[in-house]
C-alpha positions in Angstrom: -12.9 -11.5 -8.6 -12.9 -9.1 -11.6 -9.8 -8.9 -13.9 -8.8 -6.4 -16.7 -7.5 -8.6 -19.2 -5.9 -5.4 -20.9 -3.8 -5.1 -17.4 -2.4 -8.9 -17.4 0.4 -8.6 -20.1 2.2 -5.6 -17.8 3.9 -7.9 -15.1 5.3 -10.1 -18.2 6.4 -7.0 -20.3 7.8 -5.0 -17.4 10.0 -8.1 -16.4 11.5 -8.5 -19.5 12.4 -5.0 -20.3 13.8 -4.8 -16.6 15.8 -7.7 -17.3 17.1 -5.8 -20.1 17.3 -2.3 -18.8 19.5 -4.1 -15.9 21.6 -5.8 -17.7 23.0 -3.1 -19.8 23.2 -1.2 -17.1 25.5 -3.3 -15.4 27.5 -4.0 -18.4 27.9 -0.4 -19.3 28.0 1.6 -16.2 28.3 -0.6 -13.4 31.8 -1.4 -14.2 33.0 1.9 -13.3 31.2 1.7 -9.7 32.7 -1.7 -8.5 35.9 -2.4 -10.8 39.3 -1.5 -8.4 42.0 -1.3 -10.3 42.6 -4.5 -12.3 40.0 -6.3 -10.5 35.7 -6.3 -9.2 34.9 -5.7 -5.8 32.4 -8.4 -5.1 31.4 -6.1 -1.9 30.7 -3.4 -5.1 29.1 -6.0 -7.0 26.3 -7.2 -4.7 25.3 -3.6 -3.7 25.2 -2.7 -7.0 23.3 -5.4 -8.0 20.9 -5.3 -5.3 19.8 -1.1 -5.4 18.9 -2.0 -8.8 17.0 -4.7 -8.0 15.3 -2.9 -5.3 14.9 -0.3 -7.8 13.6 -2.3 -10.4 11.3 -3.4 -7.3 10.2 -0.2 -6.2 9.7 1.8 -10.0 7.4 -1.0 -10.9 5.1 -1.8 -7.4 5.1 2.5 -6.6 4.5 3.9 -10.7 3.7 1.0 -13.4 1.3 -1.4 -11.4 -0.6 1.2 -8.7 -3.6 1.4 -10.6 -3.9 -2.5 -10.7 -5.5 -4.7 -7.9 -3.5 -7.5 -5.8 -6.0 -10.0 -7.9 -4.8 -8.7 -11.6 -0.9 -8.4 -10.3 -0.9 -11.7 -8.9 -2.8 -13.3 -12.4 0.2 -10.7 -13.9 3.0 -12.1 -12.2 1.8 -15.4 -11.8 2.7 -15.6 -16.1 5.9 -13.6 -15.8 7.4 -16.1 -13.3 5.9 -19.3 -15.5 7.3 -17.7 -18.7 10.8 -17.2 -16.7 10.4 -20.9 -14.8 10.0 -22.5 -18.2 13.1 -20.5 -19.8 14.9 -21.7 -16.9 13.8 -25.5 -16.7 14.5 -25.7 -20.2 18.3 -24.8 -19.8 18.4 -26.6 -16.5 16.9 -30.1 -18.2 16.7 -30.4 -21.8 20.0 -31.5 -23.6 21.4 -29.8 -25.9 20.2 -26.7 -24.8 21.5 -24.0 -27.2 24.1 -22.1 -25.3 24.0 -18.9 -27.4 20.3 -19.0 -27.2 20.7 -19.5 -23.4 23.1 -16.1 -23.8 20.5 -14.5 -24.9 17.6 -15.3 -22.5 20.4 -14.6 -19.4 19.4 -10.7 -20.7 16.1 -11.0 -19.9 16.6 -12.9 -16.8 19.4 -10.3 -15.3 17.2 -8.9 -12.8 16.0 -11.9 -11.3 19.4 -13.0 -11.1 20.0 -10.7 -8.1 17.6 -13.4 -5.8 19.3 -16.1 -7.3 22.5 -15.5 -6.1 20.7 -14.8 -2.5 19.1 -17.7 -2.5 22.7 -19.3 -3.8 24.6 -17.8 -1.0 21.6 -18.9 1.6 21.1 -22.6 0.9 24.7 -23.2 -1.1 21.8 -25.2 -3.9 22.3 -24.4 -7.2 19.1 -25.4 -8.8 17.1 -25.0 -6.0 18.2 -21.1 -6.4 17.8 -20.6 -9.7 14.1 -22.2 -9.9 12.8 -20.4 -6.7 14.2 -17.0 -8.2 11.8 -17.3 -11.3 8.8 -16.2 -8.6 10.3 -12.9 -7.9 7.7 -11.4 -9.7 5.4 -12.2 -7.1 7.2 -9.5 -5.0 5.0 -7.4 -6.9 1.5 -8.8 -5.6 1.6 -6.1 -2.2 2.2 -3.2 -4.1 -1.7 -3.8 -5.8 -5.0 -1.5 -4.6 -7.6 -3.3 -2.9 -10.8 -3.9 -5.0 -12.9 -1.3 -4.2 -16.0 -2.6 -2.8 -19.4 -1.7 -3.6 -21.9 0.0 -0.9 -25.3 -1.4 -0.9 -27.7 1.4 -1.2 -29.7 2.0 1.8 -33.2 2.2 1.7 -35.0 5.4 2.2 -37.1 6.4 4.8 -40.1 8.5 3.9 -41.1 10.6 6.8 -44.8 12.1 6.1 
């Protein structure tokens, strides 16, 4: 298995600037598609939150990683959900957590968020949500090329 390690910070990068992209997003503009009246829709909300997930999804696996192989986005990924697993077990576990720093990461982490609440709303688990939705990342691994493979040269036949 052959990596580019030039390709491997793009899975990382790309989830962090989603993260951001979707969060200001939904602060700024979503608000107008699923507030009624004085009030959200949570119907709204959830297909909101879930086009731009899918999205988010789609814009990264069809245009940013197509010229990468399944091997280098899974490597890719495989450090974007470890960077988000260890943001997350941090605020889960260590006291005294910083809540404005935790604020802060909950930017970064808006698009992944999406799955949490899925998962939330599957198993009615808390944690068990949150931790599995730091692998989401991995959703990317089966938008990756195949490796191209290498013909063996055939030998030539000499006729006299």
């Amino acid at each position: 298995m052959k990596l580019r390690m030039k390709t491997l910070w793009r899975v990382p990068v790309y989830c962090i600037l989603s993260g951001v992209v979707s969060y200001y997003l939904t602060v700024y503009v979503g608000g107008f598609f699923f507030r009624s009246e004085d009030s959200i829709d949570p119907l709204r909300s959830a297909v909101f939150s879930g086009v731009l997930f899918l999205l988010i999804l789609l814009a990264g696996g069809l245009w940013f990683f197509r010229s990468m192989t399944k091997a280098e986005i899974a490597v890719s990924a495989g450090i974007a959900s470890a960077i988000f697993l260890v943001i997350c077990l941090a605020q889960l576990y260590l006291p005294g957590f910083p809540i404005t720093l935790s604020f802060r990461l909950a930017i970064i982490q808006n698009w992944i968020s999406t799955i949490a609440s899925l998962f939330h709303k599957l198993t009615n688990r808390f944690t068990l949500s949150v931790i599995l939705s730091n692998f989401t990342p991995l959703l990317y691994i089966p938008f990756g090329r195949k490796p191209k493979r290498h013909r063996r040269k055939r030998p030539e036949i000499k006729f006299q």
